[in-house]
C-alpha positions as CSV (number, residue, x, y, z in Angstrom):
1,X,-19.8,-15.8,8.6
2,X,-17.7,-14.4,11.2
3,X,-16.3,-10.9,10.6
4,X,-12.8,-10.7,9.8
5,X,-12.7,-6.4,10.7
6,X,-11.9,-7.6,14.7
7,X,-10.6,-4.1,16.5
8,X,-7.4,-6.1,16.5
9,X,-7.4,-6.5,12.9
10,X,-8.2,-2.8,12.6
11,X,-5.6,-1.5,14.6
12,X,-3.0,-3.5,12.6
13,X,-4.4,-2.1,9.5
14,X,-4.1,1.1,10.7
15,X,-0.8,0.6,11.4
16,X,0.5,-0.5,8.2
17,X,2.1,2.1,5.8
18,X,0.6,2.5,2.3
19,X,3.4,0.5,0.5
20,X,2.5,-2.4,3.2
21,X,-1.3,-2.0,2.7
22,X,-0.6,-2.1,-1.3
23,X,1.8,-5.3,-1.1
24,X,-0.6,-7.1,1.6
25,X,-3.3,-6.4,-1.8
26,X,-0.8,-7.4,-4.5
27,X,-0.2,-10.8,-2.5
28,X,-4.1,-11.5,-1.7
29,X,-4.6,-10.8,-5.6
30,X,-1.8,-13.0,-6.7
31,X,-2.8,-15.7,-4.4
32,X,-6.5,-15.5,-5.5
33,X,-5.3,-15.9,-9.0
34,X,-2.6,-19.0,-8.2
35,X,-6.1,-20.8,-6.4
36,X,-8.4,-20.4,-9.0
37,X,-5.9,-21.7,-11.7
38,X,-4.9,-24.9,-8.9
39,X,-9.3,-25.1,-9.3
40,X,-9.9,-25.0,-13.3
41,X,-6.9,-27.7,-13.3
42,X,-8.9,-29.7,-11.7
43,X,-11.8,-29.2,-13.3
44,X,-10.4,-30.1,-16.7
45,X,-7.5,-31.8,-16.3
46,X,-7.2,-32.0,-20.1
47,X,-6.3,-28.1,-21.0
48,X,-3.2,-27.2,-21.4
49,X,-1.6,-24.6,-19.0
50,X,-2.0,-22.1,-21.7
51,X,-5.7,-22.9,-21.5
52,X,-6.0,-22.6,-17.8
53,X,-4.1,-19.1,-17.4
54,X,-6.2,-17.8,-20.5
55,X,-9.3,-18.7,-18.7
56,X,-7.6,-16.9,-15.6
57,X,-7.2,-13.8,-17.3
58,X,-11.1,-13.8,-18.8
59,X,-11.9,-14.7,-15.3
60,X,-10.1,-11.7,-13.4
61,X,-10.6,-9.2,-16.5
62,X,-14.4,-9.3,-16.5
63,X,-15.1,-11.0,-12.8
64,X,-17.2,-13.6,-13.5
65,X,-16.8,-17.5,-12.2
Protein backbone atom coordinates (compact mmCIF):
# COMPACT_ATOMS: atom_id res chain seq x y z
CA UNK A 1 0.00 0.00 0.00
CA UNK A 2 1.13 3.28 -1.09
CA UNK A 3 1.84 5.91 1.59
CA UNK A 4 -0.51 8.56 1.98
CA UNK A 5 2.31 10.96 4.21
CA UNK A 6 3.52 12.44 0.44
CA UNK A 7 5.76 15.78 1.44
CA UNK A 8 2.81 17.42 -0.27
CA UNK A 9 0.53 15.97 2.12
CA UNK A 10 2.79 16.95 4.90
CA UNK A 11 3.20 20.39 4.16
CA UNK A 12 -0.64 20.82 3.94
CA UNK A 13 -0.92 19.31 7.30
CA UNK A 14 1.45 21.53 8.63
CA UNK A 15 -0.37 24.11 7.47
CA UNK A 16 -3.61 23.60 8.93
CA UNK A 17 -4.53 25.33 12.26
CA UNK A 18 -5.57 23.06 15.24
CA UNK A 19 -9.33 23.74 14.89
CA UNK A 20 -8.84 22.57 11.03
CA UNK A 21 -6.72 19.47 12.02
CA UNK A 22 -9.53 18.66 14.73
CA UNK A 23 -12.61 19.12 12.21
CA UNK A 24 -10.56 17.28 9.32
CA UNK A 25 -10.60 14.28 12.48
CA UNK A 26 -14.19 14.79 13.51
CA UNK A 27 -15.28 14.31 9.68
CA UNK A 28 -12.96 11.18 8.97
CA UNK A 29 -14.49 9.73 12.31
CA UNK A 30 -18.09 10.56 11.37
CA UNK A 31 -17.63 9.31 7.97
CA UNK A 32 -15.96 6.01 9.25
CA UNK A 33 -18.96 5.60 11.38
CA UNK A 34 -21.80 6.53 8.42
CA UNK A 35 -19.67 3.48 6.25
CA UNK A 36 -19.64 0.91 8.63
CA UNK A 37 -23.45 1.38 9.46
CA UNK A 38 -24.16 1.65 5.16
CA UNK A 39 -21.89 -2.18 5.67
CA UNK A 40 -23.90 -4.02 8.76
CA UNK A 41 -27.16 -2.89 6.63
CA UNK A 42 -26.14 -4.84 4.27
CA UNK A 43 -25.10 -7.54 6.01
CA UNK A 44 -28.47 -8.00 7.76
CA UNK A 45 -30.87 -6.33 6.00
CA UNK A 46 -33.33 -7.52 8.65
CA UNK A 47 -32.31 -5.26 11.87
CA UNK A 48 -33.82 -2.42 12.52
CA UNK A 49 -31.88 0.98 12.38
CA UNK A 50 -31.85 0.83 16.07
CA UNK A 51 -30.05 -2.50 15.70
CA UNK A 52 -27.52 -1.23 13.32
CA UNK A 53 -26.42 2.07 15.22
CA UNK A 54 -26.34 -0.01 18.54
CA UNK A 55 -23.99 -2.33 16.94
CA UNK A 56 -22.09 0.93 15.72
CA UNK A 57 -21.64 2.11 19.02
CA UNK A 58 -20.22 -1.53 20.43
CA UNK A 59 -18.17 -1.37 17.39
CA UNK A 60 -16.47 2.15 17.90
CA UNK A 61 -16.61 1.86 21.87
CA UNK A 62 -14.46 -1.22 22.21
CA UNK A 63 -12.85 -1.36 18.40
CA UNK A 64 -13.44 -4.55 17.34
CA UNK A 65 -15.04 -5.53 13.65
Amino acid sequence: MASILTPEYIATLRRMTGAQKLRTAFQLYWSARRLKAARLRQQHPDWSEEQVQQRVKEIFMYAVT
